[in-house]
N, C-alpha and C positions, 0 to 999 in steps of 0.2 A: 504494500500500500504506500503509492505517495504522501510525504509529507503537504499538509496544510497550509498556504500560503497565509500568513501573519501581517496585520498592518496596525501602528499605532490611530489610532482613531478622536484622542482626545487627550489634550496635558493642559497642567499647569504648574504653575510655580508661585510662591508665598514670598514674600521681600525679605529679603537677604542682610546681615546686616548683625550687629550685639544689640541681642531683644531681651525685655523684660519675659519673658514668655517660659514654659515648661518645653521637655518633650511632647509628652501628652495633649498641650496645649497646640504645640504645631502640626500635631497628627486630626485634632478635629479643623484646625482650621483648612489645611491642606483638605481633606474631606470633603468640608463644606463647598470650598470652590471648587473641586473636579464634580461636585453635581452641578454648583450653577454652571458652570462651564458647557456644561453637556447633557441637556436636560431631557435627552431622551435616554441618558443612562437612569436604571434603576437600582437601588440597594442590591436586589434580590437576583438581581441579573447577573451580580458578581461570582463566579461559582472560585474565584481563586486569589490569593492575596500574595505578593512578594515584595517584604519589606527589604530596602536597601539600610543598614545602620552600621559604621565601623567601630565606633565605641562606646555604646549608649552603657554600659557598665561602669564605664570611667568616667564617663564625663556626664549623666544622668543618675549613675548609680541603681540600676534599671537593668534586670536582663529579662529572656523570655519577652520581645518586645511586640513580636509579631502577632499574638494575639490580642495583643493592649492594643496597638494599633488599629485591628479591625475594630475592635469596642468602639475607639475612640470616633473611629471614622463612618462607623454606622453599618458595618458590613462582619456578614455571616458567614464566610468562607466555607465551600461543600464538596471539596475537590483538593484545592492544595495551598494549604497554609505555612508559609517557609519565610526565613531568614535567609538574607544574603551578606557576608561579610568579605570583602579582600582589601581594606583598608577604602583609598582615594575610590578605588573603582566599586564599591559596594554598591552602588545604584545602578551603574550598564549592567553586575553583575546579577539583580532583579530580574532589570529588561532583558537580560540572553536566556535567564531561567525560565520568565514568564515567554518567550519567544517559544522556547522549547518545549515547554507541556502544554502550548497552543498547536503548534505544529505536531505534534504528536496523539496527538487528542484526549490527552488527560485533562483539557482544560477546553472552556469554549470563549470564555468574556475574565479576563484578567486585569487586578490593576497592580502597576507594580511602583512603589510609594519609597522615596529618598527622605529623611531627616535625621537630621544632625543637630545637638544643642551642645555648642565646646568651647562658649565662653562660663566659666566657672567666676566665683568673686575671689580665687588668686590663681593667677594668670601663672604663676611658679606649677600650680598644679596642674594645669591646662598645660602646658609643656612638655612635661612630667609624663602628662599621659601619650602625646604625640612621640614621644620617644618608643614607647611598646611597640610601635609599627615597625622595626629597625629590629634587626638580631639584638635584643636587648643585652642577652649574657656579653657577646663580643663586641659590637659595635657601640655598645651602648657607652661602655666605658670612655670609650676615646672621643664622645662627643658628637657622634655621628647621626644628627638630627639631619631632619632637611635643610634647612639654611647651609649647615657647613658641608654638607655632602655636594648640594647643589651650585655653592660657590667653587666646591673643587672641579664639578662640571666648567664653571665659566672661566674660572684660571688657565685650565688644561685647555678650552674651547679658542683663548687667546691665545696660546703660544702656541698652538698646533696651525693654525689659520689666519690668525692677526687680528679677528674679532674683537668689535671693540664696545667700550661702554656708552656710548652715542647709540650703538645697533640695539643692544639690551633696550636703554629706555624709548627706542622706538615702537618694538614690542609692547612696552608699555603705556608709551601715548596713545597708540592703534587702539588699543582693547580698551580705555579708560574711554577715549571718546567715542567708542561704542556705545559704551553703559552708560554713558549721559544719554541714550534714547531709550535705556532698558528699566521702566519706573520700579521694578524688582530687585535693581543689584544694590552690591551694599552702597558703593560708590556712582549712586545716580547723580547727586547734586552738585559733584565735585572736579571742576577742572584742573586735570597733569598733562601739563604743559611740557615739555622736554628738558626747557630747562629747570621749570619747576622739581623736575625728578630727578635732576642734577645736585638737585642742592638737598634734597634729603637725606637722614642720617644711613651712615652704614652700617649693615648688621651682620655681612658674614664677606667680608670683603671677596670679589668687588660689587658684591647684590647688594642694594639701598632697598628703603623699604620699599617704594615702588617697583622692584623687583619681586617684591615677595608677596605671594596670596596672601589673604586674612585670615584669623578666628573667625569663624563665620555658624551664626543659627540659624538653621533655614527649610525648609521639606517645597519637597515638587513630587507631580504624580502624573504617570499614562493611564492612557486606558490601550489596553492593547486586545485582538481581537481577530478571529478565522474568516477568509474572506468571504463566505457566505452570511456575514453578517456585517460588512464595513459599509455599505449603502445606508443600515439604517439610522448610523452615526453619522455620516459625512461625505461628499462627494470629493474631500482630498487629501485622503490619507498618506499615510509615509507607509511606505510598503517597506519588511526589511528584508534585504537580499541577500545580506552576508556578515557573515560573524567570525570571527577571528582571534585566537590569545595565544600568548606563549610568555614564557617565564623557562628564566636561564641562571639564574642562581639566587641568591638570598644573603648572603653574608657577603660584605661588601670586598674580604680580599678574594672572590673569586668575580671581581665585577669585572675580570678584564680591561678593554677600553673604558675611557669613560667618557667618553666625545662620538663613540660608535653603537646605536642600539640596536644590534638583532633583534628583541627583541620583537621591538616595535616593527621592524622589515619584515618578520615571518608575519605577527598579528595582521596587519596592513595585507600582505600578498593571500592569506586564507582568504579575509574576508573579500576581499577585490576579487580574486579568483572564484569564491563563491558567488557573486553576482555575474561574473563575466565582462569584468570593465576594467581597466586601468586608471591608474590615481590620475590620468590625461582627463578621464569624465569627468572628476569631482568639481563641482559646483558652487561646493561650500560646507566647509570643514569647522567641525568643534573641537579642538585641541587641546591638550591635558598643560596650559601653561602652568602651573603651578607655580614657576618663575621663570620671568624673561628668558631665560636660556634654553628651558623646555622645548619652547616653541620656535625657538631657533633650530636645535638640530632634530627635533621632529620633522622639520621642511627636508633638514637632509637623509633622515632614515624612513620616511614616506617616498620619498625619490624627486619630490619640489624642484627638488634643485641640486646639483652636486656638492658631496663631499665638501665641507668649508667656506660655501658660501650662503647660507643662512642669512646669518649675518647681512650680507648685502641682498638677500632676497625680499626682506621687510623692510630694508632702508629703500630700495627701490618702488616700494608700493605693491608688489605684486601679489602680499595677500590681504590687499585693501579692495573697499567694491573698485572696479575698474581695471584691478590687475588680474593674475592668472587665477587665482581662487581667491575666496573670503574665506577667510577666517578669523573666527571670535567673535563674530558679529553682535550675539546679545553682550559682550563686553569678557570673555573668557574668565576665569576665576581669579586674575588680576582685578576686574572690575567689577564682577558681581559679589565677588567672594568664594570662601570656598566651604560652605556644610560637607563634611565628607561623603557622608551616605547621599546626599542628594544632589550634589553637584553632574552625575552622571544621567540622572535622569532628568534637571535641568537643561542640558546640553542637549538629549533627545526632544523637550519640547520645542527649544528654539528650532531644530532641524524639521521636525511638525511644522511649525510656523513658516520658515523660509520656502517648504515646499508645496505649502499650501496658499504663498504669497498673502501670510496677515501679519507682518511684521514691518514696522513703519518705514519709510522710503530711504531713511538714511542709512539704512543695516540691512535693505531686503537686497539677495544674493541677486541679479541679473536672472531671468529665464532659469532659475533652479529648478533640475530635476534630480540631482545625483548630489547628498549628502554622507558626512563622515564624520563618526565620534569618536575621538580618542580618550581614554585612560589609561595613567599607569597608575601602578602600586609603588608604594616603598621608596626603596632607592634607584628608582625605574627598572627593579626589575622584571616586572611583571607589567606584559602590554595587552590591552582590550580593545579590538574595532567596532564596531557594526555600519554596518551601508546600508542606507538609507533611498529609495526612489520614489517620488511624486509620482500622482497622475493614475491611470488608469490600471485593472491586473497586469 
């Protein structure tokens, strides 16, 4: 028996940002709006839940969250009620779940739900906990958070290529004046100016803070669903075509290069090859910036652009609207923030959005049919795709 063709049919996302708010609390509000959002969704329609959360223990004090979640959200789960955790990527890894017992037919109407609450009232402990993502026993000692991990990405990114700190904060003006058109992200109201980003403090040299995602609280949710049922949701769904991961080590002294990621090259070729299109198609892309640099040599281990030119591939425009793709267009997790469980499946609604052309004129992709999400994990060692297409089966 052929697999089920799968298409997201409905999202949204909750404003991003340090909120006075619970977990709990972001799980009814997220709720709340994916029914007004889609009013021909019903409660009872739901036969399946997949919650995205990376560390609601630590940072909620909270486990077993997946059926709190349906509580909170209003929904019965009658088929498959799951947790998904792989840290940043905890939300795509919902959506690939929920994809797969859609396509499978263990499922027929899924929603799969991102939130994150990881501002705490001391930020020491908030840190504390983003450490556990990291080979705690080994890496842990020597400091090996993300800021310093991913500064060693841009040191090494410089002297291997010349890359310089102009290209970084371009990455970062790109995706900030995005999110000044995304009334969701954390950073909607606020203009980074390049050399505004110039002059911010530095935190793990040579990433300043506009290099670096935020603490961010926040939930976003799909509805996702078999295509003998996407009509009576919507006439322009995201169809998903291809799914993609791979994961090549975990302790950081077997991280090899750290300017080169397989990782992300294998993820990226599954799922492209799973749809039958090359990253030549893509349209408009959601990238795991987590910090300026990400999204620099993501352009080169995607195939953007060659080996060591990143760097000049954002200073040239090319993944601004007008150039060879868009990306970050709702403002990437520099500009919206970063909830860990839900930032992936924030990234899936803006691709909803872009391919359904309801995203405001200053961030809608050109004639988008062909979208791409990227997450990684950890110390990038683990990469997550899924391909995205508009338009008709």
């Amino acid at each position: 028996m052929s697999a089920r063709q799968v298409a997201i049919v409905a999202g949204v996302t909750t404003a991003f940002g340090v909120r006075p708010t619970t977990w709990s609390e972001m799980a009814q509000e997220v709720g709340a709006a994916l029914f007004r959002e889609e009013p021909e969704l019903r409660s009872e329609d739901v036969d399946s839940l997949f919650v995205g959360a990376a560390e609601p223990e630590r940072f909620a004090f909270q486990s077993h969250v997946a059926p709190l979640a349906a509580e909170q959200m209003g929904l019965r789960p009658d088929r498959i009620l799951q947790r998904t955790e792989l840290a940043c990527a905890s939300g795509q890894s919902a959506i690939r779940s929920a994809y797969a017992a859609i396509a499978a037919g263990l499922s027929d109407i899924a929603v799969a739900v991102g939130i994150e609450k990881m501002n705490l009232p001391s930020m020491a402990e908030a840190n504390a906990s983003m450490g556990c993502v990291m080979d705690r026993a080994w890496d842990g000692p020597h400091g090996a958070t993300a800021p310093p991990f991913f500064a060693m990405v841009a040191q090494r990114h410089m002297l291997e290529h010349g890359t310089t700190e102009e290209q970084l904060a371009a990455v970062s003006a790109k995706n900030h004046r995005f999110a000044n058109t995304n009334p969701t992200s954390q950073f909607y109201s606020k203009v980074f100016s390049r050399e505004k980003l110039a002059r911010l403090p530095l935190i793990a040299p040579p990433l300043r803070l506009g290099d670096c995602s935020s603490m961010t609280d926040g939930a976003a949710a799909v509805v996702l669903t078999a295509d003998e049922n996407v009509r009576r949701f919507t006439e322009t769904p995201a169809w998903i075509r291809g799914t993609g991961q791979y994961s090549h080590f975990h302790n950081l002294a077997h991280a090899g290069s750290l300017t080169e990621w397989p990782g992300l090259t294998r993820a990226a070729r599954g799922a492209l090859g799973q749809a039958g299109i090359g990253i030549g198609d893509i349209d408009v892309a959601e990238l795991h910036d987590c910090f300026t640099i990400s999204e620099i040599v993501e352009y080169e281990a995607l195939g953007l652009c060659p080996p060591g030119r990143g760097g000049a591939f954002v200073e040239e425009g090319r993944s601004d609207v007008g150039g060879d793709i868009v990306v970050n267009p709702r403002g990437g997790l520099l500009g919206c923030g970063h909830p860990l469980g839900a930032t992936g499946i924030a990234q899936a609604v803006e691709i909803f959005g872009q391919l359904g052309q309801r995203v405001p004129a200053a961030r809608q992709a050109p004639h988008a049919e062909w979208g791409l999400v990227h997450n990684l994990s950890g110390s990038a060692n683990v990469h997550s795709v899924m391909v995205y297409q508009g338009g008709g089966t």
